[in-house]
MARTOR-557953 format. One line per field, with one value per residue: residue number from 1; x, y, z of N, C-alpha, C, O in turn; residue in one letter. Coordinates in Angstrom, 2 decimals. Layout:
// residues N
i = NUM  ...
nc1 = X  ...
nc2 = Y  ...
nc3 = Z  ...
cac1 = X  ...
cac2 = Y  ...
cac3 = Z  ...
cc1 = X  ...
cc2 = Y  ...
cc3 = Z  ...
oc1 = X  ...
oc2 = Y  ...
oc3 = Z  ...
aa = A  ...
***
This chain:
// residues 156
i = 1  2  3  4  5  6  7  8  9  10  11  12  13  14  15  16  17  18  19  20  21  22  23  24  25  26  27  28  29  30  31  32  33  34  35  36  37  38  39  40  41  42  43  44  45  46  47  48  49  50  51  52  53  54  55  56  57  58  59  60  61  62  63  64  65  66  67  68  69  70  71  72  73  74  75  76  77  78  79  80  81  82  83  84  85  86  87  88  89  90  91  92  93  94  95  96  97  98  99  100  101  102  103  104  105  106  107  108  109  110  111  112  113  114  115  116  117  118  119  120  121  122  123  124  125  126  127  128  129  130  131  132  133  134  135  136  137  138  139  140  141  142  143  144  145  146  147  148  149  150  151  152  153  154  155  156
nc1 = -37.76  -37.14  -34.36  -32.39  -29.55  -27.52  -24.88  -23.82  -23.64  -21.50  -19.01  -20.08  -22.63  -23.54  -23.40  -24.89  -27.78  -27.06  -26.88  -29.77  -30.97  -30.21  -31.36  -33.96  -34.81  -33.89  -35.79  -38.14  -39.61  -39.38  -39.10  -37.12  -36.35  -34.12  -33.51  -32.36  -30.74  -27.48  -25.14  -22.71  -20.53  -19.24  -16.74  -18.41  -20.81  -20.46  -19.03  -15.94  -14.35  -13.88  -15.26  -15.12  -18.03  -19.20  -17.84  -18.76  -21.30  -21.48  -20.39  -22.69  -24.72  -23.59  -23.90  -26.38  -26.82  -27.86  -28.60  -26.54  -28.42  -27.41  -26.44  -23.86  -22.13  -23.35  -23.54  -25.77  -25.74  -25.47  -24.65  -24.10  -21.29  -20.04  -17.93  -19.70  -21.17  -22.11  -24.12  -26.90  -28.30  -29.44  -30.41  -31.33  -33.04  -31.97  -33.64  -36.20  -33.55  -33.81  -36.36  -35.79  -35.46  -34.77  -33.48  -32.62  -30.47  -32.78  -32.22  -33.59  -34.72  -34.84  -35.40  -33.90  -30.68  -30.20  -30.54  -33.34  -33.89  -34.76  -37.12  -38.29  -40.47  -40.84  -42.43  -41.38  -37.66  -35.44  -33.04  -30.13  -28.46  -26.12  -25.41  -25.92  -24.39  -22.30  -21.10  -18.33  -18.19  -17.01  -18.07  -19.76  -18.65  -18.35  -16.27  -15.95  -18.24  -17.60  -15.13  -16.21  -17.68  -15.73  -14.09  -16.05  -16.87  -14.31  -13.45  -15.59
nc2 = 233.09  236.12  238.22  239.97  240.95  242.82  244.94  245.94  244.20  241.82  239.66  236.61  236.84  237.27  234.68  233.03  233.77  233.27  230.28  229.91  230.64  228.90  226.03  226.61  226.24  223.47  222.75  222.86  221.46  221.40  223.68  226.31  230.03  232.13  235.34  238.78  241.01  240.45  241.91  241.01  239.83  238.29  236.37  234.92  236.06  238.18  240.47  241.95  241.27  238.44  238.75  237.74  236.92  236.66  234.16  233.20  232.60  231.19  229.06  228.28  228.28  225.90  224.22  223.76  223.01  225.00  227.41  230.10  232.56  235.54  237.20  238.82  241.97  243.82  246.54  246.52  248.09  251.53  253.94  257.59  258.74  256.69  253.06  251.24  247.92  244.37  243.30  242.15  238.81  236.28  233.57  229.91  226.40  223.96  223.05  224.89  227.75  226.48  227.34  230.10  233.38  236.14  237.83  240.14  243.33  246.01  249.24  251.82  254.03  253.81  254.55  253.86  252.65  250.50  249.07  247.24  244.20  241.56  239.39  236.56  233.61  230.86  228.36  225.44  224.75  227.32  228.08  227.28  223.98  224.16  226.27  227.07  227.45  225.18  223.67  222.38  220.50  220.09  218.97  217.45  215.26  211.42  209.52  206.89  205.84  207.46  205.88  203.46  203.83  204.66  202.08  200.47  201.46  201.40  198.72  198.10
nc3 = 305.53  307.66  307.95  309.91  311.32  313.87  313.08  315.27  317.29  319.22  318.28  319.69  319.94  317.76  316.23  318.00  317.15  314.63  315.32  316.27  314.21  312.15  313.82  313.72  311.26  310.50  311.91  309.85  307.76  304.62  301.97  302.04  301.91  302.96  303.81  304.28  305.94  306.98  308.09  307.08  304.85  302.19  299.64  298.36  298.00  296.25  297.60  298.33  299.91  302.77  305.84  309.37  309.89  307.72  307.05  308.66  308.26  305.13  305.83  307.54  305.85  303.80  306.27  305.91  303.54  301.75  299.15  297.90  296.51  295.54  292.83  290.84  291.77  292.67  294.88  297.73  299.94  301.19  301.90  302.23  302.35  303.41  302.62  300.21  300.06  300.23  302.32  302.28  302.16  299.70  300.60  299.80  299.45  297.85  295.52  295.62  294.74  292.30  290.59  291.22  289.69  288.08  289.73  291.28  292.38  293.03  291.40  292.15  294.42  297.61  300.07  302.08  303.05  302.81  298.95  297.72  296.92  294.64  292.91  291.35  291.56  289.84  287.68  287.33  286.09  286.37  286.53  285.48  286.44  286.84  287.25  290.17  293.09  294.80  297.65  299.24  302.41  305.06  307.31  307.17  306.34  305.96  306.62  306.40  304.75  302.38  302.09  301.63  299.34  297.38  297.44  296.13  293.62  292.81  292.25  290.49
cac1 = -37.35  -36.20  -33.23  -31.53  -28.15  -26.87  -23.44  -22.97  -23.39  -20.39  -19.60  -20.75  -24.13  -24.10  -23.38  -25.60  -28.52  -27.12  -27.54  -30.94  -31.43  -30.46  -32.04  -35.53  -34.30  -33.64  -37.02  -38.83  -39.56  -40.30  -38.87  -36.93  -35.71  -33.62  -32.99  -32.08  -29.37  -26.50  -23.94  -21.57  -19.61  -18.28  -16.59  -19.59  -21.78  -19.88  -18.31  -14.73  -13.44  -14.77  -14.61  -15.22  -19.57  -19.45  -17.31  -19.36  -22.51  -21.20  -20.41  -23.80  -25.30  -22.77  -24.54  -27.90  -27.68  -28.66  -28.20  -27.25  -28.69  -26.99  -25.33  -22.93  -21.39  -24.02  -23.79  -26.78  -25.84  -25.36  -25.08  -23.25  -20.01  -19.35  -17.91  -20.68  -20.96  -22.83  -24.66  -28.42  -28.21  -30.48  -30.10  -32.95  -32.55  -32.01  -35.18  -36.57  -32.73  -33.83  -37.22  -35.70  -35.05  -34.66  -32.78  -31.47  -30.98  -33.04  -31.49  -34.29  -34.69  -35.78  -35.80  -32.94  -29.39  -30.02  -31.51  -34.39  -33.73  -35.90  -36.82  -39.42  -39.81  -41.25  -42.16  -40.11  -36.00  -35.15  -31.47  -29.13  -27.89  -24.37  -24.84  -25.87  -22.78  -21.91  -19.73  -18.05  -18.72  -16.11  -17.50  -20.43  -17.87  -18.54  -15.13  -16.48  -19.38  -16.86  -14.37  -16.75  -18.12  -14.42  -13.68  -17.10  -16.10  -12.75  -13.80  -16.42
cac2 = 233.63  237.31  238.44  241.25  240.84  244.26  245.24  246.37  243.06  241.37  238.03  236.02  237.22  237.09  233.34  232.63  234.20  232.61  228.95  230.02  230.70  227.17  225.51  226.80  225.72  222.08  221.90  223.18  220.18  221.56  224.52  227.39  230.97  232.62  236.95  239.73  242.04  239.82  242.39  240.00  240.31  237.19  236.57  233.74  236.62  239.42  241.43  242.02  240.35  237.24  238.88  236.15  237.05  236.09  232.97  232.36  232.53  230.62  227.61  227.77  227.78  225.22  222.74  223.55  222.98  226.64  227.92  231.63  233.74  236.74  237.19  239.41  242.63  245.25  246.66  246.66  248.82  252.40  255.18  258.48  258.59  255.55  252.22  250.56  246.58  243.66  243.18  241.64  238.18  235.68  231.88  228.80  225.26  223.74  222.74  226.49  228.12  226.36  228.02  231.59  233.66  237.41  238.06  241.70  244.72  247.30  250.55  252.57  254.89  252.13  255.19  253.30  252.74  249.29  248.98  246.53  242.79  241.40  238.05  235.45  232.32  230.40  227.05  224.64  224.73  228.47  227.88  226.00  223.39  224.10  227.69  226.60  227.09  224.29  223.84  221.11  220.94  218.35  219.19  216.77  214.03  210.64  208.95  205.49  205.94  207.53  204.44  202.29  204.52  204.61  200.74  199.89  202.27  200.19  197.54  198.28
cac3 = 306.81  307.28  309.10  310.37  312.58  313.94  313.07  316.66  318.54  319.07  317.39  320.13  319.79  316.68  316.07  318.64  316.90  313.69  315.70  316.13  312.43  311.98  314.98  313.08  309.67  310.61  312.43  309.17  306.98  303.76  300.95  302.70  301.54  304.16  303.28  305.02  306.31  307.53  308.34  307.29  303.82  301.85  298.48  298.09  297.28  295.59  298.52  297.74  300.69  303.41  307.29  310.03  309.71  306.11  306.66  309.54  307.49  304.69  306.75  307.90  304.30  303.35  306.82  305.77  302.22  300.96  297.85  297.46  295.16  295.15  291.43  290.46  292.97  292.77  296.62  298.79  301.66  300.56  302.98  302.05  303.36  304.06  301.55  299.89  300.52  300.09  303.42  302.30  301.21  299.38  300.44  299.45  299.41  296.07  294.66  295.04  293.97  290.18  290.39  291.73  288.59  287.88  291.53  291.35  293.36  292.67  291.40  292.25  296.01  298.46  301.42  303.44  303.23  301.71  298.10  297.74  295.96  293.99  292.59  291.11  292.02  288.48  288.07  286.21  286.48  285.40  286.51  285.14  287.73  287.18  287.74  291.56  293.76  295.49  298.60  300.28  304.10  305.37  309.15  307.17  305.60  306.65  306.20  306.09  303.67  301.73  301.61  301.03  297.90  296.40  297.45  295.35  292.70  292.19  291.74  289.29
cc1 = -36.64  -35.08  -32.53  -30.70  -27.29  -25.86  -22.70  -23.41  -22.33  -20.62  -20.00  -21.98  -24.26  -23.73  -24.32  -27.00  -28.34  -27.55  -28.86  -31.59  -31.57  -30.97  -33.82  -35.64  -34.60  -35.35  -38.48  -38.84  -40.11  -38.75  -38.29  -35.99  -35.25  -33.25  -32.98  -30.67  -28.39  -25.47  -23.09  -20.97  -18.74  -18.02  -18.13  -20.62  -21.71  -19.15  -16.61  -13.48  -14.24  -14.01  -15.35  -16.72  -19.48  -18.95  -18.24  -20.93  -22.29  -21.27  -22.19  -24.85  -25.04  -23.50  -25.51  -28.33  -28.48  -27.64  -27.37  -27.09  -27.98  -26.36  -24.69  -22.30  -22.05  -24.06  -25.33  -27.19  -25.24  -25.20  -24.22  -22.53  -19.27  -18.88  -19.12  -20.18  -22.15  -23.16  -26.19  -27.98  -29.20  -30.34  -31.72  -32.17  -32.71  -32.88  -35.41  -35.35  -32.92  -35.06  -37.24  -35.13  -35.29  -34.27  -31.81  -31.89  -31.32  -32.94  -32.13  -34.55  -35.19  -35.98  -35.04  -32.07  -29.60  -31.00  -32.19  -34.06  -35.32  -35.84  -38.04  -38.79  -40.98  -41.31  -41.29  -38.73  -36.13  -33.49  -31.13  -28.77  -26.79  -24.03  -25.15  -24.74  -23.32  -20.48  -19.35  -17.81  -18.09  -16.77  -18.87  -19.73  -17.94  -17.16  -15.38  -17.04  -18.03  -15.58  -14.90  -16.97  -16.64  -14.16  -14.71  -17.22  -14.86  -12.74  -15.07  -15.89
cc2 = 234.95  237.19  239.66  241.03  242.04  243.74  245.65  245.36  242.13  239.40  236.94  235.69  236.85  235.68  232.61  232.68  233.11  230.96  228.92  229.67  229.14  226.53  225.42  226.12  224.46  221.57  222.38  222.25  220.88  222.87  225.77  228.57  231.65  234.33  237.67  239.99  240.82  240.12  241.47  239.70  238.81  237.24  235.82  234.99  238.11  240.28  241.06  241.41  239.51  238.10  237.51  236.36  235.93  234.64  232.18  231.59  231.97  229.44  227.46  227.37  226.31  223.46  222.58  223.53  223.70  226.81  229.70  232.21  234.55  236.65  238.80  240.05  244.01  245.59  246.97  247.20  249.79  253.98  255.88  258.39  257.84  254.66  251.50  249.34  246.13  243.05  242.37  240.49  237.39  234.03  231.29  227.59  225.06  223.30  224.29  227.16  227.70  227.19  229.92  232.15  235.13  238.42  239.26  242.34  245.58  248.75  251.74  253.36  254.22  253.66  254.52  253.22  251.40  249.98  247.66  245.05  242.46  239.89  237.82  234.60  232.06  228.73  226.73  225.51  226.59  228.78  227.23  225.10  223.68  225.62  227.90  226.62  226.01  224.27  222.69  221.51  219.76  218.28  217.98  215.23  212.81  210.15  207.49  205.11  205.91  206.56  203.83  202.60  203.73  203.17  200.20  200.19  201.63  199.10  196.91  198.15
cc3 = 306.55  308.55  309.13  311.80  312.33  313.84  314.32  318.06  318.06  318.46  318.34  320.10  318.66  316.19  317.19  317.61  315.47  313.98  316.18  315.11  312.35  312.59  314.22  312.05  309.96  311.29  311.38  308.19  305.83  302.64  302.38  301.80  302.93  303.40  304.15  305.36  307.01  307.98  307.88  305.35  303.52  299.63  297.82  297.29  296.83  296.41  297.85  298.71  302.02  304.74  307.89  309.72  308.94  305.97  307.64  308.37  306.23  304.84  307.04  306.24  303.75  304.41  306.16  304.08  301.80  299.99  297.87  296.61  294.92  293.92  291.34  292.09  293.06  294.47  296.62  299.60  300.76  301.30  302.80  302.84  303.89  302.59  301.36  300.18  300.06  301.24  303.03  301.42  301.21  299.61  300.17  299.23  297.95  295.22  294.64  294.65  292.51  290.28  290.46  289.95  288.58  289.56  290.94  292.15  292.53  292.76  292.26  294.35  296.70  299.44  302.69  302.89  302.12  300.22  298.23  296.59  295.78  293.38  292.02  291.18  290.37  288.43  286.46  286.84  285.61  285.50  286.00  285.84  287.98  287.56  289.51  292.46  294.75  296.38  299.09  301.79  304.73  307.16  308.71  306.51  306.71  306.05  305.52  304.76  302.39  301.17  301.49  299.89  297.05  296.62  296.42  293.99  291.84  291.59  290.78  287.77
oc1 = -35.82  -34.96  -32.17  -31.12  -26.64  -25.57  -21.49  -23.49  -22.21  -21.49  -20.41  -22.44  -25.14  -24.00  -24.36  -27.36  -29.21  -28.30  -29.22  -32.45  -32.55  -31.53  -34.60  -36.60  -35.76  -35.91  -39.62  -37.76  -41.33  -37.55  -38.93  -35.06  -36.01  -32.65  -33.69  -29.69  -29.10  -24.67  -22.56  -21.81  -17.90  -18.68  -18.75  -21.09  -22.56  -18.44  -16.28  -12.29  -15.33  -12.79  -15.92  -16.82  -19.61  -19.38  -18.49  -21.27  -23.36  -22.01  -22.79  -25.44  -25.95  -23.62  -25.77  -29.38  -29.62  -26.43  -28.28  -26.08  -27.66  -25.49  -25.23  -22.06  -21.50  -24.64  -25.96  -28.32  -24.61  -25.83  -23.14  -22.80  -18.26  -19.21  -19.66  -19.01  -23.07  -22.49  -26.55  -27.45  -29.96  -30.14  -32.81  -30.99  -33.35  -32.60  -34.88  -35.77  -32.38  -34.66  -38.07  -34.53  -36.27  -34.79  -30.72  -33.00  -30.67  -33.33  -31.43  -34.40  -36.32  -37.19  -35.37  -32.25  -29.24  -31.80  -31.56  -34.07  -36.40  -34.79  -38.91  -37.59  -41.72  -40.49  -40.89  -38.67  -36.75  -32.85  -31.82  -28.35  -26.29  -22.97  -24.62  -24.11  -24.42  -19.33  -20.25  -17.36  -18.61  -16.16  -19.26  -20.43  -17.72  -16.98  -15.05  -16.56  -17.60  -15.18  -14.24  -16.56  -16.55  -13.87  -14.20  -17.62  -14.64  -12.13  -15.38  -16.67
oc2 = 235.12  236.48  240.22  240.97  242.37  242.61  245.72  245.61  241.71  238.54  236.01  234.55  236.03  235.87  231.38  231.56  232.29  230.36  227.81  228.80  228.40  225.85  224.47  225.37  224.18  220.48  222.33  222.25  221.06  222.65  226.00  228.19  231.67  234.30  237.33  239.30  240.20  239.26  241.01  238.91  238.31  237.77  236.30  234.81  238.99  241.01  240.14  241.17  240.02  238.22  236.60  235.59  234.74  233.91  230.98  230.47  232.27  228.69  226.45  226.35  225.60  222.32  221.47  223.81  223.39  226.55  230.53  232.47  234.46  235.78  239.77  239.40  245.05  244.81  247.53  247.19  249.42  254.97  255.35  258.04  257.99  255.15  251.10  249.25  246.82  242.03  241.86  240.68  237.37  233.34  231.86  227.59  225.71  223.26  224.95  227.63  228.32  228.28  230.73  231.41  235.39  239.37  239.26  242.34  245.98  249.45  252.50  252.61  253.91  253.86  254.57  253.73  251.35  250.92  246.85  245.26  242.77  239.25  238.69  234.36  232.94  227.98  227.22  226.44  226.89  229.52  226.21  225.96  223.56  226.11  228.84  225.57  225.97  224.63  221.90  222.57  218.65  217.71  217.40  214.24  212.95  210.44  207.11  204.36  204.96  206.57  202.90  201.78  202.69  202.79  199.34  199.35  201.47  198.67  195.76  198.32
oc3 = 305.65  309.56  308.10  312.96  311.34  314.21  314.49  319.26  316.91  318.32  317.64  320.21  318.42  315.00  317.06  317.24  315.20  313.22  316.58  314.95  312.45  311.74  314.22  311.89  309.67  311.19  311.83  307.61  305.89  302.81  303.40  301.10  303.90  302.32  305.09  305.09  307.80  308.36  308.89  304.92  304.27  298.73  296.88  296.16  296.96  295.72  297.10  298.49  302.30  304.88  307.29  308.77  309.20  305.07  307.59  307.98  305.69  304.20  306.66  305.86  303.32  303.98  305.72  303.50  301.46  299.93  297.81  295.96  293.74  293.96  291.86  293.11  293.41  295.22  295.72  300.11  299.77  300.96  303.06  303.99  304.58  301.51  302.39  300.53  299.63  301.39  304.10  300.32  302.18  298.61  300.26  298.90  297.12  294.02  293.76  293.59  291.59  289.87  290.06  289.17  289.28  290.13  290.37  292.68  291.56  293.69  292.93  295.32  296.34  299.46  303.87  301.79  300.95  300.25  298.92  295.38  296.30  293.32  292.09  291.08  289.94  288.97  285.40  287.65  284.59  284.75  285.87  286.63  289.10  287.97  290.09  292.51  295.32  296.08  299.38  302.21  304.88  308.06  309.73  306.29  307.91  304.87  304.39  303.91  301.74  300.01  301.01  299.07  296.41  295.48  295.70  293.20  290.64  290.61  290.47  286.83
aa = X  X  X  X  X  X  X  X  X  X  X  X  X  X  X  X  X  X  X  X  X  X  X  X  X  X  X  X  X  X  X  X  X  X  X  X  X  X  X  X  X  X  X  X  X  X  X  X  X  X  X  X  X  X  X  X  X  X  X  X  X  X  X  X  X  X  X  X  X  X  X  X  X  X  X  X  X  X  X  X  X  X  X  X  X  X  X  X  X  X  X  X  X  X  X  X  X  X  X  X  X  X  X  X  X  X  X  X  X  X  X  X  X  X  X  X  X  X  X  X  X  X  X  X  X  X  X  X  X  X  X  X  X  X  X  X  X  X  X  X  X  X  X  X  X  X  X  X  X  X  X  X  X  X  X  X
***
């Protein structure tokens, strides 16, 4: 799935649009990569600080069980005169995140403000599992489940 969410619609809109994103997601039974412009800036994927976008869009990664790619803090968005940032990001669910492998931005003159990411997908694991971020998403915590786990646990 691509995406592009202007920087000059307000955050209403733009969490709307993001419960779209997801709305599609959930009714896609199968392997998903989600990329594109996100206006939205989080530590999760190198930006140097989380505004509400980025935390918004986090959380949503975090329901839908996405991975994201992005590694290191090379910026993305690039436009003289202004601060560079990390605006384009790479999410996938976790079966394709082990197959994604050689995920960089490319240095080279894309002809826009952003530079151009890049990737293969490869079969077999080419990640590590532990290099996978993982989040906890308590808005998915079953309390119950969870005391029963640790009560069954105990008494093991």
């Amino acid at each position: 799935m691509s995406v592009y969410l202007s920087p000059n619609e307000g955050i209403s809109v733009f969490r709307q649009k993001m419960a779209n994103i997801e709305d599609a997601i959930s009714k896609f039974d199968g392997e998903v990569i989600v990329a594109g412009d996100f206006n939205a800036k989080s530590a999760e994927w190198g930006a140097e600080y989380s505004d509400t976008r980025g935390n918004d869009v986090a959380d949503f990664a975090a329901r839908m069980d996405l991975t994201v790619l992005n590694t290191g803090s090379v910026t993305t968005c690039r436009r003289p005169g202004y601060q560079e940032s990390i605006l384009d990001i790479t999410l996938a669910t976790p079966r394709t995140a082990n197959v994604i492998r050689d995920w960089t931005v490319s240095e080279e003159y894309s002809g826009s403000d952003h530079q151009h990411v890049t990737f293969s997908i490869g079969p077999g694991p080419t990640r590590p599992c532990n290099t996978v971020k993982r989040r906890w998403n308590a808005k998915k915590l079953d309390p119950e489940a969870l005391r029963t786990a640790l009560e069954r646990n105990a008494s093991a």
